[in-house]
N, C-alpha and C positions, 0 to 999 in steps of 0.2 A: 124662690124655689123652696118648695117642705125640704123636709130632711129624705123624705121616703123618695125623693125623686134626684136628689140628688146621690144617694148613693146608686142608681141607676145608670150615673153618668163615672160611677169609678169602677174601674176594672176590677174583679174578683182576685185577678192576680197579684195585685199590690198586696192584696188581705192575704193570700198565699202564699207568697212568696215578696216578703219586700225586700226594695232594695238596700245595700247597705250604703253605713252613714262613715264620712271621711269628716273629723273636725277641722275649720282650717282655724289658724291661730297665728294671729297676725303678732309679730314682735320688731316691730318698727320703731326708731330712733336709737338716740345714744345711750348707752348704757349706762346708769348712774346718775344721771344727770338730776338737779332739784326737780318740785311741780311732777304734773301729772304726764309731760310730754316724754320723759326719760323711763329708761326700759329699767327696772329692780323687781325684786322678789318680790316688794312690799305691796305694790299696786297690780303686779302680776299673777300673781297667786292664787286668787277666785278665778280670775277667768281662766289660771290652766285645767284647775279642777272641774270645774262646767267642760272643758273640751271633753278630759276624759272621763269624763261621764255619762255623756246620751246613752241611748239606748240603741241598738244595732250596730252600734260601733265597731267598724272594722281594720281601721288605721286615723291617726293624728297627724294632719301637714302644718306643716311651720314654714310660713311664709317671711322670710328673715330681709329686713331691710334695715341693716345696722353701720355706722364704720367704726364702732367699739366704743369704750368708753371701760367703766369700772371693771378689772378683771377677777375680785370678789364678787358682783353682783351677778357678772357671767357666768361664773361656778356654780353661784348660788340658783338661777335659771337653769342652765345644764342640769344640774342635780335631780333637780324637783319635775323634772321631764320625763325623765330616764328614771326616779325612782317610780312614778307611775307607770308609766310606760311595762316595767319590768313587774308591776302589783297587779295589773290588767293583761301582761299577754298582748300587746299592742304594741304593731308595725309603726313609726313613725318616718313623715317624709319629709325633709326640707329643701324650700326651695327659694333660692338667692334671687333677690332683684335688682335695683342698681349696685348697691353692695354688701356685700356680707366680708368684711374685713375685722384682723384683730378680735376685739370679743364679739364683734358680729358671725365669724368666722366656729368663733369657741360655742357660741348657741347653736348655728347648724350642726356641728359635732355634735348635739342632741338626739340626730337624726341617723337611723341606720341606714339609707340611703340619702346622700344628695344630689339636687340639681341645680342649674342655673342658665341662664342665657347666654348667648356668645360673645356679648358684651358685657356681662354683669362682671363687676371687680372681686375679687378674693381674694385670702391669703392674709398679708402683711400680719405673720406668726411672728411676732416680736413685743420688742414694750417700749414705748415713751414715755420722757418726762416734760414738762411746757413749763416757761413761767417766766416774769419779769426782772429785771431789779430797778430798783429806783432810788441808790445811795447818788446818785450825780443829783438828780432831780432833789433829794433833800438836802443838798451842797448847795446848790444852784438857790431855792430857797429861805437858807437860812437853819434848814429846821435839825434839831439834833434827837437821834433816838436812842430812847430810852428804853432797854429790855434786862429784865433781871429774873434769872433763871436757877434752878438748884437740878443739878446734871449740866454736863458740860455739853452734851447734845440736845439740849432743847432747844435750840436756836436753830436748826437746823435747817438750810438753805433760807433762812430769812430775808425775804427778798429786799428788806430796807438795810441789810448789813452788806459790806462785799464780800464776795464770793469768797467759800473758804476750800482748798482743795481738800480737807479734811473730807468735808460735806458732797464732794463730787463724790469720790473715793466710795464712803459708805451710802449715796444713792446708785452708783452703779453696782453696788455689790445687792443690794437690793432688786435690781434690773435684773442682774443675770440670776435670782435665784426664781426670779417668775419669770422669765421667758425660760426656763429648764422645767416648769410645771408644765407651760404650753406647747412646747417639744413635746414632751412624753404623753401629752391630753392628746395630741395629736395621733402622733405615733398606735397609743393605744386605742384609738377609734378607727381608725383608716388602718394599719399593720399592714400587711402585704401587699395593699393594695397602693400602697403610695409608690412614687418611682420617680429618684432623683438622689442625688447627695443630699446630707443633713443642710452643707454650705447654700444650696439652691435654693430647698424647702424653706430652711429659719431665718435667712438672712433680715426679713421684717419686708421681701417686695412684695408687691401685690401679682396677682394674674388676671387676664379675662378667664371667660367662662370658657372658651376652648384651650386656655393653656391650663386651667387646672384641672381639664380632665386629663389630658395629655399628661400630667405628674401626678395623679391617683386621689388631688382634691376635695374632686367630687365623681358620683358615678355615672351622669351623663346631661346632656343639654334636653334642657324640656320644660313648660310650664306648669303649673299648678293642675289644670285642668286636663293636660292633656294626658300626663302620664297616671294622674291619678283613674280617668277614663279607661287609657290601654290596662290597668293595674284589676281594677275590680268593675269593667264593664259601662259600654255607655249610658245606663239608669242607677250609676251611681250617686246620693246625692249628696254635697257638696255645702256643709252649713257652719260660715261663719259663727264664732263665738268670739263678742264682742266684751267688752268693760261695760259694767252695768253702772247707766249716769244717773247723776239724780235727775228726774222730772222736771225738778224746778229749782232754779238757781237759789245758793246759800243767798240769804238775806245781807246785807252789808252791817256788820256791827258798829256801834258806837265806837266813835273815837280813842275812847276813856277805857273800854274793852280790848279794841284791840292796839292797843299802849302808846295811845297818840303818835301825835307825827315820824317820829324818832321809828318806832317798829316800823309802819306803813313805809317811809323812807330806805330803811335797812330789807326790807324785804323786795323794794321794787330796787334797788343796788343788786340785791343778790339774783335775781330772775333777769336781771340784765348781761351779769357774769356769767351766769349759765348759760344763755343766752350765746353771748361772743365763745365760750368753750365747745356750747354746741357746733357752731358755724365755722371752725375752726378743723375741726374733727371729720366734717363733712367736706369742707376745701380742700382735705390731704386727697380729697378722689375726685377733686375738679367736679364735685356738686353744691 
């Protein structure tokens, strides 16, 4: 078909009056996490900028499917939302799918309205800490460790020493001074709309999607497409902005480049840990 005839076949009206444009902006997985599968600034950052920037741009939806993870990196997401968001004049919407918990939770607060399903998880406004020890296992062994430090807290929760109450003491004072950020992050996003005791809201429980509207969570149940539809009309259109891949996979470097066995080994260790922290984070919500 020429060109002359194919614009025959487009309505004048588009050329008129076009429709406007909703970015959607997918922030899926655990926050922090190594590799490319974990949500941070670092890997995030082109593609927020590409949302808020089309042309006809009438609002940014943030389709949030997180159960937390770094709550620096969530700040740092947050921020960079919202300081566009606020340089462009532009509505943002988010919306929960299986779960937006914790710093999943802290990214929809990026959004001046949210929604979610009637099953989707929310909430758990609190902080965790995870992690091993293994002084029986190097008993058990034989093996004696060796750690030599200048400050008397640089050892701090080392999981190969036993446990020192010192080290509980100043990791939960540590806790309570960022779950008192994510109170107040809360508070000042949501503000009159929330409804509950502080004791309800912070406790670290999760909700479904109808019980955090019922406490001012979020603003009501609905998906992506539909409320963005009832919002700005059914020719609204609706355009993924994705992470730009490379075309064609890196090459495999020599050996001898990238540091023999020893890196390759230490690197496929650490994507493994990540890995199990991933799977772990995700288990707190029975997925």
């Amino acid at each position: 078909m020429e060109l002359r005839d194919l614009a025959r076949h487009i309505p004048l009206e588009r050329f008129r009056n076009p429709p406007p444009v909703v970015a959607v902006l997918r922030l899926n997985g655990a926050i922090g996490m190594r590799g490319r599968r974990g949500l941070s600034l670092a890997n995030k950052a082109g593609v927020i900028e590409r949302a808020f920037g089309l042309r006809r741009l009438a609002a940014v939806a943030l389709s949030v499917n997180s159960p937390g993870g770094s709550p620096v990196q969530s700040a740092l997401l947050y921020r960079r939302i919202r300081q566009l968001a606020d340089e462009k004049n532009l509505p943002v919407f988010a919306f929960a799918e299986d779960v937006a918990a914790s710093g999943g939770y802290w990214l929809a607060l990026a959004a001046d309205e949210i929604y979610a399903e009637e099953t989707s998880i929310l909430g758990s406004i609190g902080v965790v800490s995870a992690g091993f020890g293994f002084t029986e296992l190097l008993r058990r062994l034989g093996i004696d460790r060796r750690l030599y430090t200048a400050g008397e807290r640089k050892s701090l929760l080392d999981p190969f020493l036993a446990e020192d109450p010192r080290d509980v003491e100043r990791l939960t004072a540590i806790q309570r001074d960022i779950h008192l950020s994510f109170k107040e992050h809360v508070k000042s996003r949501r503000g009159a709309r929330l409804k509950g005791s502080e004791e309800e809201l912070f406790n670290g429980d999760v909700f479904t999607g109808r019980a955090a509207l019922e406490r001012g969570l979020i603003d009501g149940i609905g998906d992506l497409r539909g409320v963005m539809r009832a919002r700005f009309g059914d020719k609204v259109e609706l355009r993924l902005v994705e992470d730009r891949r490379r075309r064609f996979p890196a090459l495999p470097l020599p050996w001898a480049a990238r540091g023999g066995f020893g890196a390759v080994a230490g690197e496929a260790v650490g994507d493994l840990l990540a890995t199990v922290e991933e799977r772990l984070l995700w288990g707190r919500f029975g997925l």
